[in-house]
N, C-alpha and C positions, 0 to 999 in steps of 0.2 A: 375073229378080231384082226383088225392090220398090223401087217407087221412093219409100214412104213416109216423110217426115220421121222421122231418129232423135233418138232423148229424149238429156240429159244424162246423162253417166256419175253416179252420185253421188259426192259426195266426202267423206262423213264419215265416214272409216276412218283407221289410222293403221299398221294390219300389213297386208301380202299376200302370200300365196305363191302360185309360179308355181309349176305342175307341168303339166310335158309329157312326152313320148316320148323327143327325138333333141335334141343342141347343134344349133343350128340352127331350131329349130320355135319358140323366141319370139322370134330376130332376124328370121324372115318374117313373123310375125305381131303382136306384140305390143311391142316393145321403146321403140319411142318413145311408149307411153303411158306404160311404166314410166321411160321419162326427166324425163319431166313429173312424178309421182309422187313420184319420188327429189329434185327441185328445189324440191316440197312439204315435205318433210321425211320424207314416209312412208319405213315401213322397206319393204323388199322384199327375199326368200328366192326362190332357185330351187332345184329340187328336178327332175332330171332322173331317168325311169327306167333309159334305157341310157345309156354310154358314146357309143349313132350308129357304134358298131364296124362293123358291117356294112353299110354307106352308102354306101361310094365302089366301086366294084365294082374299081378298080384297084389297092386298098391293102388289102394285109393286113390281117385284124381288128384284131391285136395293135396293131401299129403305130397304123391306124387312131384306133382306142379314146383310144391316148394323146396322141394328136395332138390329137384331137377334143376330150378334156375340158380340155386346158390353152386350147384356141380358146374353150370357151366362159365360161372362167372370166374370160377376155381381154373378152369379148364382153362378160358382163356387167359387167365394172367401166368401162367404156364408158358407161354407160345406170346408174350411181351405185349395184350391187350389188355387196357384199363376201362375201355367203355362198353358195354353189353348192354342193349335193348331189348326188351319184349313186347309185341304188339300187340301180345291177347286175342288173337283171336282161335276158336275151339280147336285141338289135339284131335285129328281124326278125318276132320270134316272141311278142311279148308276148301275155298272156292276160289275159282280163276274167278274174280268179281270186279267190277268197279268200288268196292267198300275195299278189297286188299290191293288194287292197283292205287287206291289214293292214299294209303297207310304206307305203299312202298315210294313213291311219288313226293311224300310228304319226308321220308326218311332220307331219300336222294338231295333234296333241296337243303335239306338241314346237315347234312356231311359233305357234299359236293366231292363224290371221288371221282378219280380218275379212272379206276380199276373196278368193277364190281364182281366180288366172287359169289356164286353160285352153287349147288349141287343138281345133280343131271334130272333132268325135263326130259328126257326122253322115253318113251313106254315102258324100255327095255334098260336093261344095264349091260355093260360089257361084256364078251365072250359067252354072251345064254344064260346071264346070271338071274333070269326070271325077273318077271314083270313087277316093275317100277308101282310104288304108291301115289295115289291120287295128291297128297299134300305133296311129294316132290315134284309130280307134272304140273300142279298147279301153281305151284311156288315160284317155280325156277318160269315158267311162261309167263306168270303178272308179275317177274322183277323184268323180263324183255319189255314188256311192253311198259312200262312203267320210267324206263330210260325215258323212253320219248314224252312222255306224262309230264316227269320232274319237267322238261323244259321247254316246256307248251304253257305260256301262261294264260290260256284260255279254257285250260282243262282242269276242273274243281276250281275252278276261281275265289268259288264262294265257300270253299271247305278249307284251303289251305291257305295257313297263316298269311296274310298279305305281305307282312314286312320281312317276308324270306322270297327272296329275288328266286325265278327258277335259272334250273341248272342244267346246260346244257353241255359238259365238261366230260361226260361217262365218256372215254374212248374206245373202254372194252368191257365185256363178258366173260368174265372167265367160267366158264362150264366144269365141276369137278365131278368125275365117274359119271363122263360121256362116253358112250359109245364110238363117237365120233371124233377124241381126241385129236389135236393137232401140234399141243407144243408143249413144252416140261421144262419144269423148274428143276435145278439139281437140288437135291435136300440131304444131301450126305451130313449138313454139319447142323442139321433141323432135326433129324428124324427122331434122338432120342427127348427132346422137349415134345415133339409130338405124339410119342407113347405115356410120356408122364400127364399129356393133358388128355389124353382118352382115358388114362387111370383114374384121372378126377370122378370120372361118372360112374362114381363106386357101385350106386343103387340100379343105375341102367344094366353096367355087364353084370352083378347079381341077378337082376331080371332074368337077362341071357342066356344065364349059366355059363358064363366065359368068364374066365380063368384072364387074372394080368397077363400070364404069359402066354396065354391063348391070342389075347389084344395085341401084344407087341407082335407074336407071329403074322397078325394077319397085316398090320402095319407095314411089317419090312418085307412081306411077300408082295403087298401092292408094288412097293417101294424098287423093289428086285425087277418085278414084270419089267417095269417100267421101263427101268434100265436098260433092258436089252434092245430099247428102240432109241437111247439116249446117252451115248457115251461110256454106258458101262457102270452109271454109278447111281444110288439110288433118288429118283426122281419121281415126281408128283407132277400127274397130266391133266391136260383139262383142255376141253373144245375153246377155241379163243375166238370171240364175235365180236365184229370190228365197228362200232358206230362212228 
């Protein structure tokens, strides 16, 4: 893992949508940036592709699914988010597709953010943390290419709603639990709204077998990493892609 000083997040935006995989994947990753954000005044959208129905191996999908999306809707207003999306498509088995590039394309257009946050796309996770799941490879590559989708009005012409102008305004990517980090938010005055919004996902860490206090440890030890490339204080990274 590098040990090179991370840059500042930038902060001249004022929209961002989050789009991940599973409820659960921005309270590991991402959440106390978006607390700091939200105290900013920025707006913030999340926009989940599944339900996370197929996640607990001991709970029925059905059940699961419903359980999951009211955790995370829990989760987010925790961390100062009022809007949560679900795009429905299957727990398990997502595809790099043109069906989830025009779902994210379609989601772009209809939020127009500045900022798009992310979870890592890459095979691997940080420091050798073993090989990445296909819904986060696939997730995080058809929200890249999907930037360019929203504002392309030649692409799904005939799928997405006509009277939503496309949107050509994404300026960045932010990538969370890249390998490839480049810059950090300080989160010192986030971090503890983002362990009460991982608390929310009661029936996920019972899946787990993780302990609340098991969660906040693993929170403020990312939190910690971080910092020692970052000021000193606890910080939340992410690969930043520049469109």
């Amino acid at each position: 893992m590098s040990t090179e000083p991370l840059a500042e997040m930038p902060n001249d935006f004022e929209r961002v949508l989050a789009i991940v995989a599973h409820p659960d994947d921005m309270e590991y990753g991402a959440a106390a940036a978006v607390a700091i954000w939200t105290d900013a005044g920025k707006h913030v959208v999340y926009v989940l592709v599944t339900h996370g129905e197929a996640g607990i191996d001991g709970v029925e999908p059905t059940r699961s699914g419903q359980q999951r999306e009211s955790e995370q809707i829990e989760a987010a207003r925790r961390v100062g988010v009022d809007v949560v999306e679900f795009l429905g498509h299957a727990d398990g088995t997502i595809e790099h597709s043109l069906h989830l590039r025009r779902d994210l394309a379609a989601a772009i257009r209809r939020h127009r953010p500045e900022l798009i946050v992310t979870l890592n796309h890459h095979d691997t996770w940080p420091g050798g943390g073993g090989w990445n799941t296909p819904d986060h490879r696939n997730t995080g590559r058809a929200v890249l290419d999907a930037v360019g989708d929203a504002g392309n009005r030649w692409i799904f012409r005939d799928e997405l709603d006509p009277a939503i102008e496309p949107w050509s305004g994404v300026r960045w990517v932010a990538v969370a639990g890249s390998p490839l980090a480049t810059h950090a938010i300080d989160v010192e005055h986030g971090i503890e709204r983002a362990v009460a919004s991982l608390h929310a996902h009661a029936l996920y860490l019972d899946g787990l077998g993780q302990s609340p206090d098991e969660a906040r440890q693993f929170l403020t030890g990312m939190a910690a990493a971080t910092a020692e490339r970052f000021r000193g204080r606890y910080a939340t990274a992410f690969e930043l892609i520049e469109f």
